[in-house]
N, C-alpha and C positions, 0 to 999 in steps of 0.2 A: 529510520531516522528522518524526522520531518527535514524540507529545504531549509536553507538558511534565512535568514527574514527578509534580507534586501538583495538580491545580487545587483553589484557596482554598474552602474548605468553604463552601456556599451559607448564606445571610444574615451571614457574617462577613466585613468590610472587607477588603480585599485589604490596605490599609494607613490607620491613623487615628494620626493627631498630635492632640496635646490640650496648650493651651499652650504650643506649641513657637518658643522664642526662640532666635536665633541673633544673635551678636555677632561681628564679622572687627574685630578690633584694638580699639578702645574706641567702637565705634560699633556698636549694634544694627542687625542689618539684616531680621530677623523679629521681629515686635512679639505673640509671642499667638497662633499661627495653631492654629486650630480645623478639623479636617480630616477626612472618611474617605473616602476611594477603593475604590469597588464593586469586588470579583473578577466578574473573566471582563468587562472592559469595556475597552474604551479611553477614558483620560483623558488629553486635552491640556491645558500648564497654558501659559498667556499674561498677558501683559503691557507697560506700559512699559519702555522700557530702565532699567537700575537697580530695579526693581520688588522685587528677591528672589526671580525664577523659579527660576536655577538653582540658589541659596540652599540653596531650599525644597527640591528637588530632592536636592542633598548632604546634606541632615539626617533625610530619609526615608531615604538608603541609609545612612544612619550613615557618613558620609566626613566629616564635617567636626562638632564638636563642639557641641553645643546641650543646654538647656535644656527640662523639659517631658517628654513623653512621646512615645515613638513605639511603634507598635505594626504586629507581622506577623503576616498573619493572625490576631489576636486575643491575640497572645504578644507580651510587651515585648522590647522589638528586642536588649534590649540583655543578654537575658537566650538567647539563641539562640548556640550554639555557633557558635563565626564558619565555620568551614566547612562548617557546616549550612546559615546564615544565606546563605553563598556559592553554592552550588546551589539557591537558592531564589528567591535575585535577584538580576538580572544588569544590570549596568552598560553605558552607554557615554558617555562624555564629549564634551565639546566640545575640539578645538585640542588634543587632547592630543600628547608628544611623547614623544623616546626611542625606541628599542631599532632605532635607522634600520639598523641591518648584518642584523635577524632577517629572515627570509625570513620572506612573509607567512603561508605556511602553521603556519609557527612563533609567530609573532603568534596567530593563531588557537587555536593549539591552548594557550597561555596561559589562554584561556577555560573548557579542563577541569582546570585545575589543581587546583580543589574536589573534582574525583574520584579523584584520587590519590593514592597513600602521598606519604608525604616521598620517598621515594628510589624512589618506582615509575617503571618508562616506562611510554611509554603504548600503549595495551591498542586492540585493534582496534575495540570501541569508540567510544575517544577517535576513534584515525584515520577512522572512521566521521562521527561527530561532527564533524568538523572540514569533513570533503569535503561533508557536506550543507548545514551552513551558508555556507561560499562557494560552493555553485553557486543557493544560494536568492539567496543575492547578488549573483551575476552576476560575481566576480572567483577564481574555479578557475584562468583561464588566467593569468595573473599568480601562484599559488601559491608559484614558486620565484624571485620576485622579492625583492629586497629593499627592505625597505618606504619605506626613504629615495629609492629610485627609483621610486615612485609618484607619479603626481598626485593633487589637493586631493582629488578624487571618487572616486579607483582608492583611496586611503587610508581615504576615511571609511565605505564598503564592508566594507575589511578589517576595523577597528572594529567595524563592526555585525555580520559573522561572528564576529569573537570573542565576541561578549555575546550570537550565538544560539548559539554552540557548548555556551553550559555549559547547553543544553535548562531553563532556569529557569521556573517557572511567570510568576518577575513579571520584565518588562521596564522599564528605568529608561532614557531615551535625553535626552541633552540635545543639542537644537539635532543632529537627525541629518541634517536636508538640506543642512548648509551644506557646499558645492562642489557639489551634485548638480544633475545639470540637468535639465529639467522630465521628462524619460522618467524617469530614474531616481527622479525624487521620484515618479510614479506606479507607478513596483517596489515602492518602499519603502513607500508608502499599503496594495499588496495583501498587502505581507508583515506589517505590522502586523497586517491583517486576520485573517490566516491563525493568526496568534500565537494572536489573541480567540477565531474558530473553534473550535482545540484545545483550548479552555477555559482560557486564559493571560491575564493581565494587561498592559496595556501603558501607560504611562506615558511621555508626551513635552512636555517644553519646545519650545516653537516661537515663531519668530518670523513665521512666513508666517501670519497668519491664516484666511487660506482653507483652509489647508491643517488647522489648527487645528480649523474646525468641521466635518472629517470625523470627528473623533472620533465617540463614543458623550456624554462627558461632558468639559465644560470648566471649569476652575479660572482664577479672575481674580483675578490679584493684582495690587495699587497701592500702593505703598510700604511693603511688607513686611508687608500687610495682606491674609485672605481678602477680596476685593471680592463674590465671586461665587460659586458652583458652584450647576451646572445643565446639564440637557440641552443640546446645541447647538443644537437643531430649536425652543426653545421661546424665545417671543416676550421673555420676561424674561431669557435668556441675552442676547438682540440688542441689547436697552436696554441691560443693564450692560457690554455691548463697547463702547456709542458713549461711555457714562460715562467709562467709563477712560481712553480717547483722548478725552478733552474733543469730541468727538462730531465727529471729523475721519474718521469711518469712517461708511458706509453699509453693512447688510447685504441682498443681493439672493437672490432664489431665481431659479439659474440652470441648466437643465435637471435636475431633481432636488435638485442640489445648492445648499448656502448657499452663496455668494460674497461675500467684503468689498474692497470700493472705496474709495478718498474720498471724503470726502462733498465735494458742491458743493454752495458757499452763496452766497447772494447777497452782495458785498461792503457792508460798514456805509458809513453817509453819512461819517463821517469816514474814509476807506480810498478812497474816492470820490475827497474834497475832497483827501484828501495826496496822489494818485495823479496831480492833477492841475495840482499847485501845483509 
């Protein structure tokens, strides 16, 4: 897989939000959030359910409308040619649906649309692009499937080819393991990696938090609020992950790596007394 086209010019944020509010219907659901995300790093961002992960997430790629400021590489987001803006950062959603009749390699190649005239085909290339990111995927042999004839995991593969197709410096992924089973969530760990390597950005909402404090760097939000951001290795990351879970997590170091568990606590005298009544 060729480098990504630009890596983010060193000491400039890969991406910073400054007061950035989001509102879905008449209910705010980011409050404020104060933000900058290093280039050439992976950040996972986590949280409770309803927290404003993926929120935060749609208002950094400009998908959904807010308040505030956002910023690419040092440039207002909103001030970037959208198909500039488009090769530069690339999406992939959660539960997304649609297009069930495109073969997947067609799916995929959706992903270079940002390189193309209005009316061009695509250019070797594209075709290029396309076959390198599904076989970094693991789903080439399915290409001439259609994607409606997929499974949860054979789908959300395809997905993640399309968002490496368009070769983008910064990586936007929500909730990318969901259907993937534990081999493939270790594909997906060394493919992240490899992103970072090339000197690319990676950004992921996660709900596996183990899988979370592989990152480089973690964002904790709790009710639409930064909680957090910090290294994952470092002691004041651990505390503010047992904060936000009301401290129903444990963080271990488990050959090398952080590991999060429940925590076990000893039950209260009244949990005792009702347990026994």
């Amino acid at each position: 897989m060729p480098e990504p086209q630009v890596a983010a010019a060193s000491g400039i944020a890969a991406l910073r939000a400054r007061g950035l509010r989001v509102s879905l219907g008449q209910v705010e659901v980011l409050h404020g959030v104060d933000l900058a995300i290093r280039s050439g790093r992976w950040t996972s961002i986590a949280g409770p359910n309803g927290a404003g992960k993926t929120t935060l997430l749609k208002a950094l790629a400009r998908l959904i409308p807010y308040t505030g400021e956002v910023a690419i590489e040092g440039r207002d987001a909103a001030s970037w040619p959208h198909r500039e803006r488009a090769r530069r950062v690339a999406w992939m959603g959660q539960n997304e649906t649609g297009a069930e009749d495109l073969l997947a390699r067609d799916v995929v190649m959706l992903g270079r649309l940002p390189h193309q005239g209005w009316w061009g085909a695509a250019s070797d290339e594209d075709r290029d692009a396309v076959e390198d990111a599904m076989r970094e995927t693991q789903c080439w042999a399915w290409a001439d499937r259609a994607l409606g004839s997929l499974s949860g995991g054979e789908r959300q593969r395809v997905l993640l080819a399309r968002a490496l197709a368009v070769r983008a410096t910064i990586l936007l992924m929500d909730e990318p393991l969901a259907n993937l089973d534990p081999p493939h969530q270790a594909d997906w760990l060394a493919l992240v990696r490899r992103h970072v390597a090339r000197g690319g950005t990676a950004v992921s909402v996660l709900h596996e938090i183990t899988m979370a404090l592989h990152a480089d760097d973690i964002v904790l939000i709790e009710a639409g609020r930064l909680a957090h951001h910090g290294a994952c290795g470092d002691a004041a990351t651990h505390a503010a992950l047992r904060n936000v879970f009301d401290g129903r997590l444990a963080i271990h170091a488990v050959a090398g790596e952080w590991v999060a568990l429940p925590a076990v606590t000893a039950p209260s005298p009244t949990q005792v007394r009702e347990a026994r009544e």
